[in-house]
C-alpha positions as CSV (number, residue, x, y, z in Angstrom):
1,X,0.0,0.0,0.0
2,X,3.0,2.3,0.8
3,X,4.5,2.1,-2.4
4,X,0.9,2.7,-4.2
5,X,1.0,6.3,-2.0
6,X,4.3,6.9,-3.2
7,X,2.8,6.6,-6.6
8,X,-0.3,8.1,-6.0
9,X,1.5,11.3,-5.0
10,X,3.8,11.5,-8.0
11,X,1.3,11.0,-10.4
12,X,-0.2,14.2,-8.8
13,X,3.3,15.9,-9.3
14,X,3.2,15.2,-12.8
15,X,-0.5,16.7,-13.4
16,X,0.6,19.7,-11.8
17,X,3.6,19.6,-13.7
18,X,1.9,19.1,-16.7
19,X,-0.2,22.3,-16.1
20,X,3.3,23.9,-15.3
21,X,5.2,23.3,-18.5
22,X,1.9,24.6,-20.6
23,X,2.2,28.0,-18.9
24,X,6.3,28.1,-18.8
25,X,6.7,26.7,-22.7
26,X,3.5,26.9,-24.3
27,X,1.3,29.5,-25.7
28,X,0.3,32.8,-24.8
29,X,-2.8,33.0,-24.4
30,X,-4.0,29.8,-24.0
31,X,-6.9,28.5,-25.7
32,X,-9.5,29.0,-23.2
33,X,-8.4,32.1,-22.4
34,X,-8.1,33.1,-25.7
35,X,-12.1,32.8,-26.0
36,X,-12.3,34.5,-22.7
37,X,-11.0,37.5,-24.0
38,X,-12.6,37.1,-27.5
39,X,-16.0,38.2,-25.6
40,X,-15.0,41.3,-24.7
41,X,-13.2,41.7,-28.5
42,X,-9.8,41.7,-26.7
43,X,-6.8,41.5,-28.9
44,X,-3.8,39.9,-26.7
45,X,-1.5,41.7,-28.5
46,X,1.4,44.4,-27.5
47,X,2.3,45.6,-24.1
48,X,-1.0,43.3,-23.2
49,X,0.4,40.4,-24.8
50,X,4.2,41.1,-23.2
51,X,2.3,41.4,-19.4
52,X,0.3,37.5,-20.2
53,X,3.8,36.4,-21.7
54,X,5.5,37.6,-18.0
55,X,2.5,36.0,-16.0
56,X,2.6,32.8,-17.9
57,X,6.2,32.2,-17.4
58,X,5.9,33.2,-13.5
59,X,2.7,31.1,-12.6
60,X,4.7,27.9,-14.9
61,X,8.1,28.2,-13.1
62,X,6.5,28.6,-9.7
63,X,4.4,25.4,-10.8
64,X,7.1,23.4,-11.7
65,X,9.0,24.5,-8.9
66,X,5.7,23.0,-6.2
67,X,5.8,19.6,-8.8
68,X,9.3,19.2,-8.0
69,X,9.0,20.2,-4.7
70,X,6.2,17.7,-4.5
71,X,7.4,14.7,-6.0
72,X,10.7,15.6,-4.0
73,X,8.2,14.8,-0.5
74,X,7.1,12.3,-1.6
75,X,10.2,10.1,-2.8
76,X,11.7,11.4,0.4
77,X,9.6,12.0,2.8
78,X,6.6,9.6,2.2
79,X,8.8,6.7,1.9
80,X,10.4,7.7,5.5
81,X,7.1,7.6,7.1
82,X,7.6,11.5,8.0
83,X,4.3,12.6,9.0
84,X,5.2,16.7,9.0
85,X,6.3,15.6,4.6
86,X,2.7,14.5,4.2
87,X,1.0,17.6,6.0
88,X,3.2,19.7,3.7
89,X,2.2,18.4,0.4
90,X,-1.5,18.0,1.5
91,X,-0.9,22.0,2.5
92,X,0.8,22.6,-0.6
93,X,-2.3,20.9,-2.8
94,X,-4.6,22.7,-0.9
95,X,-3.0,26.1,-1.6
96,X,-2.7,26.0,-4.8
97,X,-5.8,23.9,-5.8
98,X,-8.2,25.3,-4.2
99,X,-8.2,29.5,-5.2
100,X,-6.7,28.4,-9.0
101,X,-9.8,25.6,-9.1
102,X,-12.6,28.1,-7.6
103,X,-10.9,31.2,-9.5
104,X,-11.4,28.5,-13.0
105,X,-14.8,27.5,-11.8
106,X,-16.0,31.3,-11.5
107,X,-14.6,32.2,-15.4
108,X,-16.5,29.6,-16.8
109,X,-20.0,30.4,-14.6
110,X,-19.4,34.0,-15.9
111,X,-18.1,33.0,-19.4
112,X,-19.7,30.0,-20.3
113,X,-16.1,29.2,-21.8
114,X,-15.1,25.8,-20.5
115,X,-12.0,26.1,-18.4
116,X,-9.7,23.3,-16.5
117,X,-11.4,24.0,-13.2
118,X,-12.3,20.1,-13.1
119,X,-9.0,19.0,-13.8
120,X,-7.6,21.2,-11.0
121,X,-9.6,20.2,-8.7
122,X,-9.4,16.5,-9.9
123,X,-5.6,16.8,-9.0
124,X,-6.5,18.3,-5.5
125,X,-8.6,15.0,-4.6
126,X,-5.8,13.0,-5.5
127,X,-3.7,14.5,-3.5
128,X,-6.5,15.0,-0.6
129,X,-6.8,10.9,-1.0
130,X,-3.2,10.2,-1.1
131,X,-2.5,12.0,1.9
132,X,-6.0,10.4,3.4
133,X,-3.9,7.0,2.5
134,X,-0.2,7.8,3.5
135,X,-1.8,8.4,7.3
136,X,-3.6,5.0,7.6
């Protein structure tokens, strides 16, 4: 069972770093929030376009700083039985889950455009449940 939470935990690591390298590498704006600004005719273009590019890169490199960080606590602390590792990671998922999953949910009530709220908040249950498990 130990090893399964090891594995658990690292496969949240790599959803969050998956949503990490799409804002570090990938495009500016993203799809969704592409359409998001499409309703108010917002061309992301410019000095607008230069302040997303800067946001993008921070909120990805902070991301895949927490996935390292997270699979990091896991390999080492989980493994070691360290119950103050655990409580960090659950504290860490919880951080940044929760206000980027409501903050995704809210766009899309207000939008209608479909954003990764679910996703988020998929990866936040996982990591809810993997701590849930690591402590039985």
């Amino acid at each position: 069972m130990f090893d399964l939470v090891v594995l658990f935990h690292l496969l949240v690591a790599a959803g969050i770093g998956y949503f990490a390298f799409r804002y570090a590498f990938g495009p500016v704006p993203n799809a969704y929030q592409a359409r998001i600004m499409h309703l108010d005719e917002v061309a992301p273009d410019g000095q607008l376009l230069l302040v997303l590019t800067l946001l993008y890169r921070i909120a990805g490199f902070a991301l895949i700083a927490a996935a390292l960080g997270y699979a990091a606590l896991a390999i080492g602390g989980v493994t070691a039985g360290l119950f103050w590792a655990k409580a960090v990671m659950l504290v860490m998922a919880l951080v940044v889950g929760l206000p980027v999953g409501i903050a995704g949910y809210r766009a899309e009530v207000a939008t209608t455009v479909v954003t990764p709220w679910r996703a988020v908040f998929g990866l936040t249950g996982a990591a809810v449940l993997a701590f849930v498990l690591s402590v039985m």
